[in-house]
ROBAMAR-500765 format. One record per residue (C-alpha): residue number from 0; residue in one letter; chain; x, y, z. Coordinates in nm, 4 decimals, always signed. Example, Ala and Ser with C-alpha at 12.3 -4.5 7.8 and 13.67 -1.06 7.14 Angstrom:
BEGIN
+-----+-----+-------+----------+----------+----------+
|   n | res | chain |        u |        v |        w |
+-----+-----+-------+----------+----------+----------+
|   0 |   A |     A |  +1.2300 |  -0.4500 |  +0.7800 |
|   1 |   S |     A |  +1.3670 |  -0.1060 |  +0.7140 |
+-----+-----+-------+----------+----------+----------+
END
This chain:
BEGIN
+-----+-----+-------+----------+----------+----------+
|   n | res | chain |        u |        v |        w |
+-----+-----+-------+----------+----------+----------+
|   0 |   X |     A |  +2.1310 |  +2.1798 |  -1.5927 |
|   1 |   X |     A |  +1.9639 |  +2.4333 |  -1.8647 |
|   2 |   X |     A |  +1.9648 |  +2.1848 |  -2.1191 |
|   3 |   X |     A |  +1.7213 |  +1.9915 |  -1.8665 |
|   4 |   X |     A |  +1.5090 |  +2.2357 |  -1.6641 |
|   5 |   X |     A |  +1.4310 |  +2.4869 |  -1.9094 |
|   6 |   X |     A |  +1.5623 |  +2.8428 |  -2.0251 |
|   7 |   X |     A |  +1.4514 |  +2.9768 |  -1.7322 |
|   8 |   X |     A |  +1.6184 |  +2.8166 |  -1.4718 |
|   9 |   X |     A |  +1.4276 |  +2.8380 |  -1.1661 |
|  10 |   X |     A |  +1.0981 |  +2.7927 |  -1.3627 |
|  11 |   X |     A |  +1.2440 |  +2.4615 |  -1.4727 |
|  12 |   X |     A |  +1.3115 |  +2.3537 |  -1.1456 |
|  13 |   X |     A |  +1.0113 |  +2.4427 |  -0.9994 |
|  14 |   X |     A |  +0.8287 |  +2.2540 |  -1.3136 |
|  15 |   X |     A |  +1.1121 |  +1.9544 |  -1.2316 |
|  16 |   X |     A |  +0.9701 |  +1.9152 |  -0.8812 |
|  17 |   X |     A |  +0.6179 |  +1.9149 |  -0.9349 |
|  18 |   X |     A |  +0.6918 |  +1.6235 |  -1.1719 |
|  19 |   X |     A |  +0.8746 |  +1.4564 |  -0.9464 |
|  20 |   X |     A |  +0.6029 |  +1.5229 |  -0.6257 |
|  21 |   X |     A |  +0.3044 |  +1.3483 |  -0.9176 |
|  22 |   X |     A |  +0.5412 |  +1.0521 |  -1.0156 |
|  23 |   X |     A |  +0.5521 |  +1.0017 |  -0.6069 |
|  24 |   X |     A |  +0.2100 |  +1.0489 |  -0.4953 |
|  25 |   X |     A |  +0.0769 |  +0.8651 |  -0.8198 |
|  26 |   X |     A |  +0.2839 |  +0.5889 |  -0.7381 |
|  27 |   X |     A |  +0.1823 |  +0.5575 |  -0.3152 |
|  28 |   X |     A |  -0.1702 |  +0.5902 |  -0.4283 |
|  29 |   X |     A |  -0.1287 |  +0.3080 |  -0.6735 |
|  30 |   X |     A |  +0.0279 |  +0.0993 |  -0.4105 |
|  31 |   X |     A |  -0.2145 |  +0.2207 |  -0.1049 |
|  32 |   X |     A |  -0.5263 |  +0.1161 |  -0.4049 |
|  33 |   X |     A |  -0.3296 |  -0.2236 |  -0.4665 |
|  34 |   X |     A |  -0.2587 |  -0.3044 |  -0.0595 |
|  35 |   X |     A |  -0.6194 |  -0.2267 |  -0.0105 |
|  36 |   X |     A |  -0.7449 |  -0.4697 |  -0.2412 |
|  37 |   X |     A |  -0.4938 |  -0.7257 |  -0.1637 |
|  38 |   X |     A |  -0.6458 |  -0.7021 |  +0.1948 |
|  39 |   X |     A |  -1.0077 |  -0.7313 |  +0.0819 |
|  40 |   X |     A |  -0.9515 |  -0.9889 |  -0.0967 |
|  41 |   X |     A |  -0.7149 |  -1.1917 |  +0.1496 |
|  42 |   X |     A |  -0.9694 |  -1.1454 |  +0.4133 |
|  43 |   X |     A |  -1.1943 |  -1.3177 |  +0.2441 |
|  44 |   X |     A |  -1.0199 |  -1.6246 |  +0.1600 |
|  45 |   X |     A |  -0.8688 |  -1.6315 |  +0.4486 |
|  46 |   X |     A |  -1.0934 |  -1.8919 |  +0.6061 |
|  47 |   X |     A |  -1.1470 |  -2.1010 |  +0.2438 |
|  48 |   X |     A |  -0.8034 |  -2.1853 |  +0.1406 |
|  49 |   X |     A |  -0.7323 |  -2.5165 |  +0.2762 |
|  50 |   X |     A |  -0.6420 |  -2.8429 |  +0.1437 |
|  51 |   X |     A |  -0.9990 |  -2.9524 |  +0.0116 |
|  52 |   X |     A |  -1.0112 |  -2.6457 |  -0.1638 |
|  53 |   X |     A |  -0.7492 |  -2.7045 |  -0.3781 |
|  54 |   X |     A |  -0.8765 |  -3.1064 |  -0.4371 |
|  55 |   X |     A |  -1.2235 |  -3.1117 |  -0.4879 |
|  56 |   X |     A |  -1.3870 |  -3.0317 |  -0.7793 |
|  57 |   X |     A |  -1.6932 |  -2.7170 |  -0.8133 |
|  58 |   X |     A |  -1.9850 |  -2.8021 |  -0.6214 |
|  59 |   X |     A |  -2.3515 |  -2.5689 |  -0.5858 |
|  60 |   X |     A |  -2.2323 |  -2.5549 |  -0.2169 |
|  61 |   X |     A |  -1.9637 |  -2.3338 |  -0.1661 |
|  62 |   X |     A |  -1.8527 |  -2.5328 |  +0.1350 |
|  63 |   X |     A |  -1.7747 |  -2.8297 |  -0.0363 |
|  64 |   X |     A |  -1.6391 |  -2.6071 |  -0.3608 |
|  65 |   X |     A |  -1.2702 |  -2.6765 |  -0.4919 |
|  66 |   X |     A |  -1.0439 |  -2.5050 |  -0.8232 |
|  67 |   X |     A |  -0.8754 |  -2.8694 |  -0.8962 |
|  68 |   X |     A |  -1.0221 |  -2.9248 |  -1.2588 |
|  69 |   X |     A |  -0.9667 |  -2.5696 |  -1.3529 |
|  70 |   X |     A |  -0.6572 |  -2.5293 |  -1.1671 |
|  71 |   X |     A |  -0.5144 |  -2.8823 |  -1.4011 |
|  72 |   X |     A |  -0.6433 |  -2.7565 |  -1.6692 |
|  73 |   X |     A |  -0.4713 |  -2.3897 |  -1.6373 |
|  74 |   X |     A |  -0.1633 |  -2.5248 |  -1.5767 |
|  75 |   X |     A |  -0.1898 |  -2.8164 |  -1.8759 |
|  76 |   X |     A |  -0.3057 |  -2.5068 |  -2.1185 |
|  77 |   X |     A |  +0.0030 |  -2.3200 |  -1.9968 |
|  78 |   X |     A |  +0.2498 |  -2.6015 |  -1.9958 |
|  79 |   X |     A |  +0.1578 |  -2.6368 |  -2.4306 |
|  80 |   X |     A |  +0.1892 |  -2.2180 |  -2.4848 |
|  81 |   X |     A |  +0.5131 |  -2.2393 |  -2.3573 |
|  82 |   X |     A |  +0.6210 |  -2.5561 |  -2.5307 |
|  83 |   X |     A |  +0.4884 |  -2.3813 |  -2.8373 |
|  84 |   X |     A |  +0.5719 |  -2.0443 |  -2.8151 |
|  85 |   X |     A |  +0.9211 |  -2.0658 |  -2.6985 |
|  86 |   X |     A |  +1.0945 |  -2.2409 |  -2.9734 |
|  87 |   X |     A |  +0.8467 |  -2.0603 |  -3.2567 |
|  88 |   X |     A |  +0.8964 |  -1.7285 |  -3.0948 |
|  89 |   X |     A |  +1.2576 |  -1.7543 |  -3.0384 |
|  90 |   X |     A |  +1.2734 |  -1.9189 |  -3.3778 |
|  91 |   X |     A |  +1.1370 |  -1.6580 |  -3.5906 |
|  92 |   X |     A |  +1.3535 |  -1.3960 |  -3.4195 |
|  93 |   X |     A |  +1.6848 |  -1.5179 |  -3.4263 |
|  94 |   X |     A |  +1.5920 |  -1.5207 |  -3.8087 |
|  95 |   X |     A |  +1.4341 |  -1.1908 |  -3.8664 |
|  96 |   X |     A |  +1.7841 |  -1.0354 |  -3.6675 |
|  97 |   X |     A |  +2.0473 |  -1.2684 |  -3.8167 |
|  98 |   X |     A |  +1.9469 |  -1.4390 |  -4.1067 |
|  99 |   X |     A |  +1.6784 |  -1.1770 |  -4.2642 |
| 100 |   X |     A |  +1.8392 |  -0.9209 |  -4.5099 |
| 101 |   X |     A |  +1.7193 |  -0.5668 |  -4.4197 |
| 102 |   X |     A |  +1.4359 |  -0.4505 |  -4.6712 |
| 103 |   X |     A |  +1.1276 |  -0.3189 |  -4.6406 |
| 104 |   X |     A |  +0.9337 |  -0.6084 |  -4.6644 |
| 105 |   X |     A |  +1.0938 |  -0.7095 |  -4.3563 |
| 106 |   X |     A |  +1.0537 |  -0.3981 |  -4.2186 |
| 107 |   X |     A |  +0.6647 |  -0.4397 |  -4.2491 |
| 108 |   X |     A |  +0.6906 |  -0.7575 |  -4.1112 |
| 109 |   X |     A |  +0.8216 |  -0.6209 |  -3.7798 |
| 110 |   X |     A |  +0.5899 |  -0.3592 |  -3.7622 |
| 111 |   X |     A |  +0.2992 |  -0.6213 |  -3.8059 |
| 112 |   X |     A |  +0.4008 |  -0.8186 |  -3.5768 |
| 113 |   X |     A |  +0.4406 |  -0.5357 |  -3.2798 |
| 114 |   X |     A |  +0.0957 |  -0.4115 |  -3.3656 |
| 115 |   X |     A |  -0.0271 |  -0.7664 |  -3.3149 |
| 116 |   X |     A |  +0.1189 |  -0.7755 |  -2.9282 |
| 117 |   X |     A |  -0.1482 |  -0.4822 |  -2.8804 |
| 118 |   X |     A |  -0.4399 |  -0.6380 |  -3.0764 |
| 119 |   X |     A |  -0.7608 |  -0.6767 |  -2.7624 |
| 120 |   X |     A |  -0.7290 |  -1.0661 |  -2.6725 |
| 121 |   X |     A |  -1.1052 |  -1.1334 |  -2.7939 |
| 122 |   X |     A |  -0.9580 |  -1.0921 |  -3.1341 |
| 123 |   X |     A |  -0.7173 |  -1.4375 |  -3.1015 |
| 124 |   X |     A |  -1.0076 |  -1.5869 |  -2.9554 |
| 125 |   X |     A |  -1.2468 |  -1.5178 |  -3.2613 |
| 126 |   X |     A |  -0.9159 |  -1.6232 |  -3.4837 |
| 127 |   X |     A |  -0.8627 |  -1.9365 |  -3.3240 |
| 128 |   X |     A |  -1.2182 |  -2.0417 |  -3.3311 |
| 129 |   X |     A |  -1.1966 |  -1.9423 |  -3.6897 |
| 130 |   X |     A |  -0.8775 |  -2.1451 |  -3.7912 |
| 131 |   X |     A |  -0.8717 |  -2.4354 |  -3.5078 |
| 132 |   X |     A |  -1.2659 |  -2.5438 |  -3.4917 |
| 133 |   X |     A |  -1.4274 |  -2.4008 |  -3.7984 |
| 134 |   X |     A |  -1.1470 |  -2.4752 |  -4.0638 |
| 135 |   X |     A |  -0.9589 |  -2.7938 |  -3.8968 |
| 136 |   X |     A |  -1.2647 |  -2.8942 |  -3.7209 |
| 137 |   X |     A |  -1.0792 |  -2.9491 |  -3.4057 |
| 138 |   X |     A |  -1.3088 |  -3.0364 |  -3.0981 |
| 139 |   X |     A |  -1.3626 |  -2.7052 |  -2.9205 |
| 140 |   X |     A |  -1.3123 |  -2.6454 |  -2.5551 |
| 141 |   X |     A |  -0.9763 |  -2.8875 |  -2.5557 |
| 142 |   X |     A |  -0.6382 |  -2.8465 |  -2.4340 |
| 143 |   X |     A |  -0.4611 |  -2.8386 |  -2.7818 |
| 144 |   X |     A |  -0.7196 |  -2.5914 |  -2.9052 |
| 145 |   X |     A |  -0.6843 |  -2.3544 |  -2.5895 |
| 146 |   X |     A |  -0.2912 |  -2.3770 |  -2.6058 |
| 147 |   X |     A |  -0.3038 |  -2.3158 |  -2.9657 |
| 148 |   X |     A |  -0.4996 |  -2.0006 |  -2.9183 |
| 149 |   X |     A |  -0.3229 |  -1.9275 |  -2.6474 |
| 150 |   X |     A |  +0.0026 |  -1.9450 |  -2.8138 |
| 151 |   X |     A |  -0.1105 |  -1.6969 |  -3.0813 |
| 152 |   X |     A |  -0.2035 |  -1.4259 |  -2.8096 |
| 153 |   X |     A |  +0.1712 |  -1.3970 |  -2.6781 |
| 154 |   X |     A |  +0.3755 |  -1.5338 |  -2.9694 |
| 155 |   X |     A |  +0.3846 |  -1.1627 |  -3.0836 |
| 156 |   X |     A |  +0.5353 |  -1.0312 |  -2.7511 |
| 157 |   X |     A |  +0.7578 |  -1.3513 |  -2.7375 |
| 158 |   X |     A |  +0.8955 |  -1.2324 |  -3.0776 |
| 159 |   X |     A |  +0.9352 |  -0.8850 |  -2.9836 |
| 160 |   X |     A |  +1.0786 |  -0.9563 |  -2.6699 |
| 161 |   X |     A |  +1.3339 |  -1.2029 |  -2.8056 |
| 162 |   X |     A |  +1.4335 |  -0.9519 |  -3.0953 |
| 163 |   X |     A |  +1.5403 |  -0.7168 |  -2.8722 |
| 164 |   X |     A |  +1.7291 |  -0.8863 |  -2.6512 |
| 165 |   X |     A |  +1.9156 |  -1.0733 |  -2.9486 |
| 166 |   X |     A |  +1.9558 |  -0.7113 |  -3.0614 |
| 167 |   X |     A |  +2.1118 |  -0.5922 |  -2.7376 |
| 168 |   X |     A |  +2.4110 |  -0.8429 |  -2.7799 |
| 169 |   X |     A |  +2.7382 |  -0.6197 |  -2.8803 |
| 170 |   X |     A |  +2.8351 |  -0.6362 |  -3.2644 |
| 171 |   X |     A |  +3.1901 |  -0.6744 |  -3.1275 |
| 172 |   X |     A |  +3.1110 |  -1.0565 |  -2.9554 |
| 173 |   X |     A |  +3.0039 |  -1.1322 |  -3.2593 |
| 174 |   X |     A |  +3.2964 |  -0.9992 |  -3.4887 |
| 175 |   X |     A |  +3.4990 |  -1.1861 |  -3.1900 |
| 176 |   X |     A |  +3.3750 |  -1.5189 |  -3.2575 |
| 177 |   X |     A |  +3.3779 |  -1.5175 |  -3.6422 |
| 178 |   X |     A |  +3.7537 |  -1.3872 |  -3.6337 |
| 179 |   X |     A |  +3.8507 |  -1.7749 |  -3.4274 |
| 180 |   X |     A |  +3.6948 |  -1.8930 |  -3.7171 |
| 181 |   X |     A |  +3.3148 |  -2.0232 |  -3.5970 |
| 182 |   X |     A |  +3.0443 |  -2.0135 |  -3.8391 |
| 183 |   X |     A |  +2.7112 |  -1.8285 |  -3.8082 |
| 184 |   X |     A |  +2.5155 |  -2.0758 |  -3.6268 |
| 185 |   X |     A |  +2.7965 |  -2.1749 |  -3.4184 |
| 186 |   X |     A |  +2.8245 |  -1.7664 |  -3.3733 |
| 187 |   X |     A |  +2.4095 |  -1.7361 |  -3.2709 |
| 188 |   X |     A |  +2.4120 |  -2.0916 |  -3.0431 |
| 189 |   X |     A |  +2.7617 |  -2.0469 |  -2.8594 |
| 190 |   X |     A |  +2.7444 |  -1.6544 |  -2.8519 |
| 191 |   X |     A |  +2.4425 |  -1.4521 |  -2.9317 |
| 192 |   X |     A |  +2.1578 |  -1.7169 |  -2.7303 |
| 193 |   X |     A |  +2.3479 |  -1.7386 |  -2.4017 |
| 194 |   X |     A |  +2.3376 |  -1.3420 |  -2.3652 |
| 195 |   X |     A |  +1.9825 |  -1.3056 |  -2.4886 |
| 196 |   X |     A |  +1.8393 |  -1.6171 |  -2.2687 |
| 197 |   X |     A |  +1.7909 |  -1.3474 |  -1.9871 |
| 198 |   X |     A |  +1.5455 |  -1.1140 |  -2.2101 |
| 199 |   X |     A |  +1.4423 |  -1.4040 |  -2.3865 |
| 200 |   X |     A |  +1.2561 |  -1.5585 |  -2.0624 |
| 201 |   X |     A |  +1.1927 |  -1.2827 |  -1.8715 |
| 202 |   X |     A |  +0.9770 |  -1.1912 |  -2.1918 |
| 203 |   X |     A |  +0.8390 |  -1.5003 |  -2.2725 |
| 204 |   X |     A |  +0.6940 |  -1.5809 |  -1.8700 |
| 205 |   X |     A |  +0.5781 |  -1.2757 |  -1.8703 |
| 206 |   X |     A |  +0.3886 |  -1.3253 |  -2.1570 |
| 207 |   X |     A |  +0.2829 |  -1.6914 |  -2.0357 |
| 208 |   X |     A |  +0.1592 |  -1.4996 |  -1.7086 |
| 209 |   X |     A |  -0.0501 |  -1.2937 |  -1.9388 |
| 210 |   X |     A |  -0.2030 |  -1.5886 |  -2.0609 |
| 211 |   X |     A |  -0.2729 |  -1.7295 |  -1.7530 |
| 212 |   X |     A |  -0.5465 |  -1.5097 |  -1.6604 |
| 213 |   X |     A |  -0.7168 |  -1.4442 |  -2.0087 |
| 214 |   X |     A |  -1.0522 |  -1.5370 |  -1.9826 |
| 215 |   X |     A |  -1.2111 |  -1.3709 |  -2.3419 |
| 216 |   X |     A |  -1.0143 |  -1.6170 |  -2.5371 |
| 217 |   X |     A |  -1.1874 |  -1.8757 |  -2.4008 |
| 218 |   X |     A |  -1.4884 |  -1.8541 |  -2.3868 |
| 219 |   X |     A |  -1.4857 |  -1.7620 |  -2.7518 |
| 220 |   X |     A |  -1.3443 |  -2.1176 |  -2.8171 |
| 221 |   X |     A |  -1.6320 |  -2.2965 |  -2.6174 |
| 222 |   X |     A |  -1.4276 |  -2.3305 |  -2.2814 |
| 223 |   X |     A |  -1.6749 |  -2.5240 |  -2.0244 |
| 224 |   X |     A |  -1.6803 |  -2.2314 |  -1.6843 |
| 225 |   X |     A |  -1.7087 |  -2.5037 |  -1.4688 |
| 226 |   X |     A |  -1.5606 |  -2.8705 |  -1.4889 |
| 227 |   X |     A |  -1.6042 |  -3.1476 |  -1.2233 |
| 228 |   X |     A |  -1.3258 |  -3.3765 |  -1.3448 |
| 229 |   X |     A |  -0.9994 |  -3.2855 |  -1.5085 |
| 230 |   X |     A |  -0.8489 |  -3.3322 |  -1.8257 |
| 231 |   X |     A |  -0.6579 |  -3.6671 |  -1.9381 |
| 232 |   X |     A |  -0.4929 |  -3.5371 |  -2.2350 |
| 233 |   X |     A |  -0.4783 |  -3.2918 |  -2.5240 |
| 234 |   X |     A |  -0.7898 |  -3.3208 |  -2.6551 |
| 235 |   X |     A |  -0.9865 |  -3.3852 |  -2.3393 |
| 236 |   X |     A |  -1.2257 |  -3.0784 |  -2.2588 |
| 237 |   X |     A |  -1.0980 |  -2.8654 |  -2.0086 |
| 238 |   X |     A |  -1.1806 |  -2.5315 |  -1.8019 |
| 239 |   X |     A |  -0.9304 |  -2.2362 |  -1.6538 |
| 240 |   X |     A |  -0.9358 |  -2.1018 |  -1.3389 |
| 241 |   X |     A |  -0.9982 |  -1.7433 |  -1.4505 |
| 242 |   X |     A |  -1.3117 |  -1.9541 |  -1.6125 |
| 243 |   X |     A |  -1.4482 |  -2.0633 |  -1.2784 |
| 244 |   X |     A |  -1.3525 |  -1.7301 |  -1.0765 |
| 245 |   X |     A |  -1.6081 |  -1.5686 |  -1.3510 |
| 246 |   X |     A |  -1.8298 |  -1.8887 |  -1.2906 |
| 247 |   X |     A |  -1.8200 |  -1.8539 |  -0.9277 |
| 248 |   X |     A |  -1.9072 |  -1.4578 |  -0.8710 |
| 249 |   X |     A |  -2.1979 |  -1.4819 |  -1.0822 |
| 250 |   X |     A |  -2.3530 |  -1.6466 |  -0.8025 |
| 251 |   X |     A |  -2.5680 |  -1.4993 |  -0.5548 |
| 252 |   X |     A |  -2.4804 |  -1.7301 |  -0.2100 |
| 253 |   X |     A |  -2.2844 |  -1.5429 |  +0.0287 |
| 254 |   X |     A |  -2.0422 |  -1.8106 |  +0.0338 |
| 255 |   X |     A |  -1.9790 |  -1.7733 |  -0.3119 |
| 256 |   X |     A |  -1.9601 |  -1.4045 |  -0.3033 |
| 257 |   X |     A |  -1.7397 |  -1.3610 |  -0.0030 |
| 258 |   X |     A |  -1.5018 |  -1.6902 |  +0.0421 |
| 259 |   X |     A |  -1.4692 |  -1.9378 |  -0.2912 |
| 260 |   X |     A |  -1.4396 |  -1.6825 |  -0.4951 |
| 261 |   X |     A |  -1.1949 |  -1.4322 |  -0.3419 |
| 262 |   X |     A |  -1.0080 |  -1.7572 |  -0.2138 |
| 263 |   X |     A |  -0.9811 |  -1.8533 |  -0.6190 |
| 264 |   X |     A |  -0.8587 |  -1.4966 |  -0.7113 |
| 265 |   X |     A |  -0.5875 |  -1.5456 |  -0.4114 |
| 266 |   X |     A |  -0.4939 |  -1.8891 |  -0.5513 |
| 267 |   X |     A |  -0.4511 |  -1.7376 |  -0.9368 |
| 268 |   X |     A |  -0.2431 |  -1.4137 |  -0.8166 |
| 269 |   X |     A |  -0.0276 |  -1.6741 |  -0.6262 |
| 270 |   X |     A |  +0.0470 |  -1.7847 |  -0.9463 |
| 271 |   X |     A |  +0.0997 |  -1.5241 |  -1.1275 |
| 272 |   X |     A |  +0.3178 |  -1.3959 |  -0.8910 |
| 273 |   X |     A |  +0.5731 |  -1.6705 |  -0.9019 |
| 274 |   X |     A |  +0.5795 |  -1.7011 |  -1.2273 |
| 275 |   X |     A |  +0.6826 |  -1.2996 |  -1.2703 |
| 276 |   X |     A |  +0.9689 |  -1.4063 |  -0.9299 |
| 277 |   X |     A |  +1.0809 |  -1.6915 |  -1.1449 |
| 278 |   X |     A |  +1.1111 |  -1.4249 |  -1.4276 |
| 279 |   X |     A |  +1.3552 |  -1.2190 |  -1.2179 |
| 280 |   X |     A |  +1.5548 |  -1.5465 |  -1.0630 |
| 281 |   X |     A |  +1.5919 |  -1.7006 |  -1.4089 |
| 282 |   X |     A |  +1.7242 |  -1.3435 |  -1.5512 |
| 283 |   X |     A |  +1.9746 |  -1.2996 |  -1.2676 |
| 284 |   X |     A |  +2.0734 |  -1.6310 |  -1.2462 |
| 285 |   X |     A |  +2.1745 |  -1.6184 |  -1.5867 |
| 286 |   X |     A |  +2.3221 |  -1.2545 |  -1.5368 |
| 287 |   X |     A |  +2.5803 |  -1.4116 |  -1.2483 |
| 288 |   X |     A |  +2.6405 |  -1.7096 |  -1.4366 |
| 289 |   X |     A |  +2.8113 |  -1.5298 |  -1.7528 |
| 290 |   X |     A |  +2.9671 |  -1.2641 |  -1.5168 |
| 291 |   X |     A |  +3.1716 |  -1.5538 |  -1.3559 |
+-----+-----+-------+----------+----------+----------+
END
């Protein structure tokens, strides 16, 4: 008990508690803050979210205002990070843990690529305007070129994410399955992926969450803040709902102020939210499943 509290014994206890009593009331005023919020902004949109909401497209009157464009197009932007990011992310870390030989160049390379999960999101948006509509002269404001950009906000955190979970699988499985005789990839696909796959998604949709309410990004790669019609394919223009939210309190009407907009925010936490539950079901699902 020395070894934690202190020298001085009742000093450190006395120090221990006062830690403990600012962990607490930090924590209920962070949730009393949050609940209060949540409550603002729920009253609000509690009389807005209805069907026509969700089906019509923006309109100057708030009454007849909808998210449906920007709500497609969020969830078509989304749908190509992950189909991206997932296999490159993955990818490039079952190689840097199983494949790479440990040097310092690949050393560096690891500690690049966790400073990039912390580089300020503006920065992928300037670098995919750079290398998707300057250099390949892609049409900006599009599905492919916001999923591209996208992808190259969170494919740090998918790598890091991934690395450590294929980290956290014992040595010993490993040594198991190459004393029956399997080979390496046979070891990584049969062995080392099935134990990782909870880290590895719980990691990569919370990273896709992330990326479902950036807003800098886009509008560095010419993303339109309102759209009346939604897209048709990968290089149709395209908006985001965190787009339109910004679109929408910029406006003066009271309507706009006090009911599409809060009822937009309500809609995009609702997502958000589900995607961080299907997080948690996918990583305990996966938890029972090699228990049994």
């Amino acid at each position: 008990m020395k070894a934690w509290y202190g020298r001085d014994g009742a000093s450190g206890r006395w120090k221990g508690h006062v830690f403990v009593a600012l962990c607490v009331a930090a924590t209920l005023f962070g949730i009393v803050a949050l609940a209060t919020l949540l409550v603002y902004v729920f009253w609000d949109a509690a009389g807005w979210l209805d069907l026509q909401f969700l089906t019509s497209p923006p309109s100057r009157f708030p009454e007849r205002a909808g998210i449906y464009p920007a709500l497609v197009g969020s969830v078509l932007v989304i749908s190509l990070v992950a189909a991206l990011s997932l296999p490159i992310g993955v990818g490039t870390a079952i190689y840097m843990e199983e494949y790479a030989s440990r040097s310092v160049f690949s050393s560096l390379i690891e500690t690049n690529i966790s400073n990039l999960a912390g580089v300020p999101s503006i920065v992928y948006g300037l670098l995919g305007l750079g290398i998707f509509v300057s250099t390949l002269e892609l049409e900006h404001g599009t599905v492919l070129v916001g999923g591209m950009t996208l992808t190259l906000l969170i494919l740090p955190i998918v790598i890091v994410s991934a690395q450590e979970s294929i980290r956290a699988v014992p040595g010993s499985m490993r040594d198991a399955s190459y004393g029956i005789g399997a080979t390496k990839w046979q070891t990584i696909r049969g062995v080392v992926l099935p134990e990782a796959i909870p880290g590895i998604m719980t990691g990569t949709i919370l990273a896709l969450a992330r990326a479902m309410g950036e807003t800098a990004p886009l509008i560095m790669i010419g993303f339109a803040t309102s759209i009346f019609s939604p897209p048709t394919g990968l290089l149709s223009p395209t908006g985001a709902l965190p787009l339109q939210i910004f679109a929408w309190s910029d406006l003066p009407q009271e309507g706009f102020q006090h009911g599409v907009t809060p009822a937009a925010i309500v809609v995009l936490l609702v997502l958000l939210l589900s995607m961080n539950a299907g997080a948690v079901v996918i990583r305990n699902r996966y938890r029972r499943g090699r228990r049994q």
